[in-house]
Backbone as JSON, one array per atom type, in Angstrom:
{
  "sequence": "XXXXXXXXXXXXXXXXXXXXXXXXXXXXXXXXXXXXXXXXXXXXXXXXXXXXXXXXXXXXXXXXXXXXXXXXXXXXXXXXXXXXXXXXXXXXXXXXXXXXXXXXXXXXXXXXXXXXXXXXXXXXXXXXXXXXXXXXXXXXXXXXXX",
  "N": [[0.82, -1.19, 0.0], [2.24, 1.3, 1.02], [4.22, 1.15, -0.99], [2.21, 1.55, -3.68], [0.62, 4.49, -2.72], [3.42, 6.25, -2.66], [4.08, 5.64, -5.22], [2.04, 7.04, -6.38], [2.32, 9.47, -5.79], [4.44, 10.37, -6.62], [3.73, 11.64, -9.46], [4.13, 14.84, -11.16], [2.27, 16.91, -10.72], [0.25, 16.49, -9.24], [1.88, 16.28, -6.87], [2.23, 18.72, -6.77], [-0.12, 19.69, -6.01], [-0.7, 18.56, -3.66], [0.84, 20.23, -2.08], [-0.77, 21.93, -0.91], [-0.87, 21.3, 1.73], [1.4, 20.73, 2.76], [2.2, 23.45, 3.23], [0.38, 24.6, 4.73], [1.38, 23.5, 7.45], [3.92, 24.05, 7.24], [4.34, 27.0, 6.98], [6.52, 29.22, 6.34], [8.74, 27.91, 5.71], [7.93, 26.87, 2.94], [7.15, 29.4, 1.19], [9.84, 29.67, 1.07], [10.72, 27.33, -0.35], [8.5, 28.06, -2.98], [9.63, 30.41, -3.38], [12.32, 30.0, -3.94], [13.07, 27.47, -5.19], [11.14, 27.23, -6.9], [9.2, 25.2, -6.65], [6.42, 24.59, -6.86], [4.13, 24.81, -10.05], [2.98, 26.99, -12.25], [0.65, 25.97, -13.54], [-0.2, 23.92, -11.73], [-1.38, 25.82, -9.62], [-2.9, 27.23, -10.89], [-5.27, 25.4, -10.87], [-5.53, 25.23, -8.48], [-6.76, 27.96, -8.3], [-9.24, 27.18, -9.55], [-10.31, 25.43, -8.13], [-10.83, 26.91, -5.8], [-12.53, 28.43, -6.34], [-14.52, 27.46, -7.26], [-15.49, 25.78, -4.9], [-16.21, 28.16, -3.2], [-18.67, 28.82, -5.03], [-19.56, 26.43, -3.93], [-20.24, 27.36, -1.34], [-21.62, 29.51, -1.43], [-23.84, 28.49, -2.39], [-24.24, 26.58, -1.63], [-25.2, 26.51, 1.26], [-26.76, 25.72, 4.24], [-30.39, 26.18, 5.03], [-30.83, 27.84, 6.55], [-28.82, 29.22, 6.86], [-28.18, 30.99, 4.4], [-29.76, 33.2, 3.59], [-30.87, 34.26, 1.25], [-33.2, 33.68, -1.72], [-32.17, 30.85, -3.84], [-33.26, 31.58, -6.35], [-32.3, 34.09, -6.98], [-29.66, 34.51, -6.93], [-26.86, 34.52, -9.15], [-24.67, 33.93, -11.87], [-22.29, 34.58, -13.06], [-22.33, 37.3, -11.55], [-21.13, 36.14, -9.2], [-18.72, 35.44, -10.33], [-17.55, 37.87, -10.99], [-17.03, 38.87, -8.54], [-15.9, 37.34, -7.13], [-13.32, 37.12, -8.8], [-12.06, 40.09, -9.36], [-11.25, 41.17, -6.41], [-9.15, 39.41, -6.04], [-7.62, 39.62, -8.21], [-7.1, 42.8, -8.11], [-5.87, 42.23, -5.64], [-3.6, 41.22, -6.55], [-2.16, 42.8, -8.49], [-1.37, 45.21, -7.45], [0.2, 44.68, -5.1], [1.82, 43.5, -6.93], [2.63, 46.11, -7.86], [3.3, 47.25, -6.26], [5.71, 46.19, -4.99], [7.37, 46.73, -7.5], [7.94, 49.23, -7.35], [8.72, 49.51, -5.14], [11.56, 49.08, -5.16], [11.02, 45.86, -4.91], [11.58, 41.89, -5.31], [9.7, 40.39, -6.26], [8.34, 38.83, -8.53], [5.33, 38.62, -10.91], [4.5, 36.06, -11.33], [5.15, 35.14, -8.93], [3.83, 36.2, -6.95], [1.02, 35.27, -7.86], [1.29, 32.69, -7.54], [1.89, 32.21, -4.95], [-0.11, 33.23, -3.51], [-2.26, 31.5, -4.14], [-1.87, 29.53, -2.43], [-1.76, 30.32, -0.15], [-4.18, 30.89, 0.38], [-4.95, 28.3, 0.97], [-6.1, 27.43, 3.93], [-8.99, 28.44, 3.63], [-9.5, 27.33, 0.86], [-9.5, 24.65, 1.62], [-11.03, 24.79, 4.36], [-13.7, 25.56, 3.47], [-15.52, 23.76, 2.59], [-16.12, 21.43, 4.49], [-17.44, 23.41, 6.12], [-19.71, 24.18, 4.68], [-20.82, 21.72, 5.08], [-21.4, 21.4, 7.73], [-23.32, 23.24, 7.84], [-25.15, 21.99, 7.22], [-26.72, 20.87, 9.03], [-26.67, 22.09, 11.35], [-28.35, 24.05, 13.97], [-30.28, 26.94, 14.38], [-29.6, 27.93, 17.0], [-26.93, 27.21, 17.44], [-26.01, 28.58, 15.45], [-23.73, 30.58, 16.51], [-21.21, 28.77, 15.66], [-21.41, 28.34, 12.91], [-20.92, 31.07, 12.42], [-18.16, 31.5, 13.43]],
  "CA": [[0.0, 0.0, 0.0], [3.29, 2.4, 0.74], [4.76, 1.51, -2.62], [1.48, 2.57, -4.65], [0.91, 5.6, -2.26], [4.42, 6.51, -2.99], [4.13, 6.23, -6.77], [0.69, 7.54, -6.71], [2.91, 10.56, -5.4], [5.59, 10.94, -7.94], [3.22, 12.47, -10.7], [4.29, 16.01, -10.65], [1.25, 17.87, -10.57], [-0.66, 15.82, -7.84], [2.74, 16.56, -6.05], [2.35, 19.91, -6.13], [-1.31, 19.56, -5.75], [-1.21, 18.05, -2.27], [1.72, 21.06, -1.49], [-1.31, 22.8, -0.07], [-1.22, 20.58, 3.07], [2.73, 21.04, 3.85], [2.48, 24.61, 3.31], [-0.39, 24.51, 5.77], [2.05, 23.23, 8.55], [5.12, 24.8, 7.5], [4.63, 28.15, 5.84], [7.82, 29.9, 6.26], [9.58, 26.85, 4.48], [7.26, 26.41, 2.08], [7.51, 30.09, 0.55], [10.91, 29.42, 0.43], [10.31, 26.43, -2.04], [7.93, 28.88, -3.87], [10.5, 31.19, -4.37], [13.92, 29.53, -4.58], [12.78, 26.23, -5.91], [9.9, 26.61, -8.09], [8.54, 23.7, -6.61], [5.29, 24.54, -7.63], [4.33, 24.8, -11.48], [1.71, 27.72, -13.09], [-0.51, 25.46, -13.89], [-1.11, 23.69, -10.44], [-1.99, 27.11, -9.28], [-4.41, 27.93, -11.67], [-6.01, 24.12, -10.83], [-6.28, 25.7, -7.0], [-7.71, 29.02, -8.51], [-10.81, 26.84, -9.71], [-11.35, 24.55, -6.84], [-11.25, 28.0, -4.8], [-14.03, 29.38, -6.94], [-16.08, 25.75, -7.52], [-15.74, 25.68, -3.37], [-16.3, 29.32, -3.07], [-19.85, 28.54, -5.16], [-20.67, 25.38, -2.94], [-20.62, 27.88, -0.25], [-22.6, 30.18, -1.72], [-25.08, 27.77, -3.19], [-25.23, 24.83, -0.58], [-25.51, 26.63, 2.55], [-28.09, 25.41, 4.55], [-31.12, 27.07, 4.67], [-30.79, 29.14, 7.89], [-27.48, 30.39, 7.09], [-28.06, 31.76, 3.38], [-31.5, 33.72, 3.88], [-31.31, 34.89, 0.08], [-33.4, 32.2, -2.43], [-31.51, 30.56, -4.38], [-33.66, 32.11, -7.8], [-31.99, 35.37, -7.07], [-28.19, 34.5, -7.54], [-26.31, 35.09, -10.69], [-23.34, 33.28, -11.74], [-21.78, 36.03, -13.51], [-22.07, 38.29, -10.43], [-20.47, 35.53, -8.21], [-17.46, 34.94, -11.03], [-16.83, 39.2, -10.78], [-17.2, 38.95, -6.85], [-14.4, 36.39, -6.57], [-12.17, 37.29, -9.02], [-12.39, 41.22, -9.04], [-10.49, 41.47, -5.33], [-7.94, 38.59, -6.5], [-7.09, 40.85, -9.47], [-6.59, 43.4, -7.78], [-4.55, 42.44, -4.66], [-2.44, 40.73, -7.04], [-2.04, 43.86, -9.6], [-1.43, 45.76, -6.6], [1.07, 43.69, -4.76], [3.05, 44.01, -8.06], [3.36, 47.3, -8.61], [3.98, 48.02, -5.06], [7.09, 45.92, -5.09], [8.58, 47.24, -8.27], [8.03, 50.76, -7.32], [9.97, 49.78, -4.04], [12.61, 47.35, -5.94], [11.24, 44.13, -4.85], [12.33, 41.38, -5.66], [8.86, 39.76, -6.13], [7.8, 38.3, -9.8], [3.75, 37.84, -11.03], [4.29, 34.81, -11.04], [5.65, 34.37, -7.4], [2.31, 36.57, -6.74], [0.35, 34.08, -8.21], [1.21, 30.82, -7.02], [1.95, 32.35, -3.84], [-1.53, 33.83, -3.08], [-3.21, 31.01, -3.54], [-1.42, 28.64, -1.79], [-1.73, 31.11, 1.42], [-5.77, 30.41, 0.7], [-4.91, 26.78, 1.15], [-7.25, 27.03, 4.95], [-10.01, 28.76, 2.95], [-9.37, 26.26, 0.31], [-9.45, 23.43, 2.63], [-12.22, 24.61, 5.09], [-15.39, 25.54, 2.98], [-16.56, 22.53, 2.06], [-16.39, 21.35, 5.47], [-18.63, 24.43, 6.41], [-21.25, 24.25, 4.55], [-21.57, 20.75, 5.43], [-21.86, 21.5, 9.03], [-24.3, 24.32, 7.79], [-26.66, 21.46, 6.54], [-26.94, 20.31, 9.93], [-26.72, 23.35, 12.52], [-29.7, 25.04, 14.29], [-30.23, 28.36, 14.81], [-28.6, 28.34, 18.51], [-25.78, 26.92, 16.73], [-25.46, 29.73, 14.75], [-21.89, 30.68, 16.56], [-20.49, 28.16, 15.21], [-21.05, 28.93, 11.81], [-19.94, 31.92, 12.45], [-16.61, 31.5, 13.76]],
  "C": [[0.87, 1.26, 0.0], [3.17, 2.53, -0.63], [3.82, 2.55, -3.33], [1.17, 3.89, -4.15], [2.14, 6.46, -2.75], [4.96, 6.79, -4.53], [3.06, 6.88, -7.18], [1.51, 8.95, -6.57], [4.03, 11.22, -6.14], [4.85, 11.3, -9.26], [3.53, 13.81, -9.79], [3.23, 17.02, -10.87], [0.23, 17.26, -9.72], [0.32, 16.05, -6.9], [2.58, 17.96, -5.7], [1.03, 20.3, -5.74], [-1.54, 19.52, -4.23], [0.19, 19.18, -1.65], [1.14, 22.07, -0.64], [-1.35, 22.6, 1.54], [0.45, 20.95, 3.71], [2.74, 22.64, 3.94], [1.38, 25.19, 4.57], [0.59, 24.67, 7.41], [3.29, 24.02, 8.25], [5.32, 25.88, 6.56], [5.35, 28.89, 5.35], [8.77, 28.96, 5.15], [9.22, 27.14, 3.11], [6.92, 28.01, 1.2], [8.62, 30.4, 0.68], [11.1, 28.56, -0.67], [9.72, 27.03, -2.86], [8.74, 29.29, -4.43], [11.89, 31.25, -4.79], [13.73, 28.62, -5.81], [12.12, 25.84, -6.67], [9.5, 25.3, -7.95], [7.24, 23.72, -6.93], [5.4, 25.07, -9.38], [2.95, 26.66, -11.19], [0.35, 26.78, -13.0], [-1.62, 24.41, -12.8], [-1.85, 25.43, -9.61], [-3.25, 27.67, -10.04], [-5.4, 26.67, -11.42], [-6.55, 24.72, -9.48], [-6.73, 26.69, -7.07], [-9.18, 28.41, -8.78], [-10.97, 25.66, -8.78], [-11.3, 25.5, -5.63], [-12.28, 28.42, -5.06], [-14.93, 28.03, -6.77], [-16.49, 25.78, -5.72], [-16.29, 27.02, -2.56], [-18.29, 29.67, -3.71], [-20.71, 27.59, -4.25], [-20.57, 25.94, -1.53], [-21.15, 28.9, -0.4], [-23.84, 29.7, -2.07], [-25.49, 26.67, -2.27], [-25.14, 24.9, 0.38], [-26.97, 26.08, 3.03], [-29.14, 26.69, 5.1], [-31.14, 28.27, 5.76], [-29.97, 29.89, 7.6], [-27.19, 30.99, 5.63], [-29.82, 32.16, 2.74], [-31.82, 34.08, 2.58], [-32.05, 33.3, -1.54], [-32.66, 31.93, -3.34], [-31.65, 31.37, -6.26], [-32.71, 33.18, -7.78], [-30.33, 35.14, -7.24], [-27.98, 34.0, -8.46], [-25.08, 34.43, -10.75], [-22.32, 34.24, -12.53], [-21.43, 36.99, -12.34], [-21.24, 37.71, -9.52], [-18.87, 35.64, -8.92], [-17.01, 36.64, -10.55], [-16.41, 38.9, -9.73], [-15.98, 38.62, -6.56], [-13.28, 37.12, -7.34], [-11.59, 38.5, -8.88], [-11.15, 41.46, -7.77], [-9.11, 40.61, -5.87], [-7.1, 39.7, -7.1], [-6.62, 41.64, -8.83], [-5.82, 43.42, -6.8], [-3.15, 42.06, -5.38], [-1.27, 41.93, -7.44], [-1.26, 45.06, -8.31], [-0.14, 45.75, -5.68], [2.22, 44.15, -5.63], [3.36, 45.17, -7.79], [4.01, 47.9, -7.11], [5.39, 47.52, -4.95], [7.85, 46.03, -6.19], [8.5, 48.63, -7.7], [9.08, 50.62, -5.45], [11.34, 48.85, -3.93], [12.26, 46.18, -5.06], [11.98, 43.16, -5.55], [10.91, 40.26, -6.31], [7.95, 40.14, -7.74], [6.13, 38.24, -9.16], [3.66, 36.84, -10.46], [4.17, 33.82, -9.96], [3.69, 34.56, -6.94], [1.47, 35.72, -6.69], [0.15, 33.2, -7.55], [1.42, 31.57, -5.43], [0.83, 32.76, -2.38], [-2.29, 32.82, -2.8], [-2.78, 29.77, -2.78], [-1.58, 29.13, 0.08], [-3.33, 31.15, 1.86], [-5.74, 29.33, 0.75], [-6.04, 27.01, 2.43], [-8.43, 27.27, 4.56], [-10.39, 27.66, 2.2], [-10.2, 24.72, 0.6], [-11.32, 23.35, 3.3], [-13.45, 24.77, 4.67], [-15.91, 24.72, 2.91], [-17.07, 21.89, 3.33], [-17.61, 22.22, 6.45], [-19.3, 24.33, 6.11], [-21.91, 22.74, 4.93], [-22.27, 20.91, 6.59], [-23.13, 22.04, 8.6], [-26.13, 23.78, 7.24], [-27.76, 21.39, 8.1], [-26.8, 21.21, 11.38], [-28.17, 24.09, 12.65], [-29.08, 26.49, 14.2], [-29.34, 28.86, 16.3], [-27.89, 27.82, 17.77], [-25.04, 27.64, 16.01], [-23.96, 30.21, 14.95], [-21.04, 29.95, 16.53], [-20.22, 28.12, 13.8], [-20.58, 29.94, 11.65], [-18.4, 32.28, 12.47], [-15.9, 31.18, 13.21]]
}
């Protein structure tokens, strides 16, 4: 069961896939591998940009009914896609220009992959939330909250 675990683990984009979990525990390291080592790719990053948004909808869309008071007829998927990406964009865009205008040292690209790897708990915890959220009362409420 190691072995295939172990080769299940040497594809390099399920490797950098599951990089959201060590960077979890060791974050200081782990934007050092970002930005010495390019241990992550582009293209895993843009794979955790859309299971931020797909998870970012199933917590907009499959809250339970107490804890998303608006009916479901009335949201727009268009308005949700601005919503999300809109702030991204701009902390990114933002980010940049602030560190060339004060010589950083800090590439798009780092930007990029580096952003969303730092939403890895977001990432991680929604889905978990709205499950709870099937199953929480109203006194329960501060727990969805928190």
């Amino acid at each position: 069961m190691k072995r295939k675990w172990q080769r299940f683990r040497r594809m390099k984009l399920l490797d950098e896939l599951l990089f959201v979990f060590r960077f979890i525990r060791h974050p200081i390291d782990s934007f050092y591998y970002l930005k010495s080592k390019q241990h992550v790719s582009f293209l895993s990053a843009t794979i955790l940009y859309i299971l931020l948004f797909l998870s970012y909808l199933f917590y907009v869309y499959g809250r339970g009914f107490i804890f998303g008071p608006t009916p479901i007829e009335y949201f727009w998927f268009v308005y949700d896609l601005v919503l999300f990406v809109t702030p991204i964009v701009f902390f990114l865009l933002v980010n940049y220009l602030v560190s060339t205008i004060s010589d950083g040292e800090g590439r798009f690209s780092e930007l990029y992959i580096g952003f969303i790897y730092s939403c890895a708990p977001l990432l991680i915890g929604l889905v978990p939330l709205v499950l709870v959220s099937q199953v929480l009362t109203l006194n329960e409420a501060f727990l969805f909250t928190f």
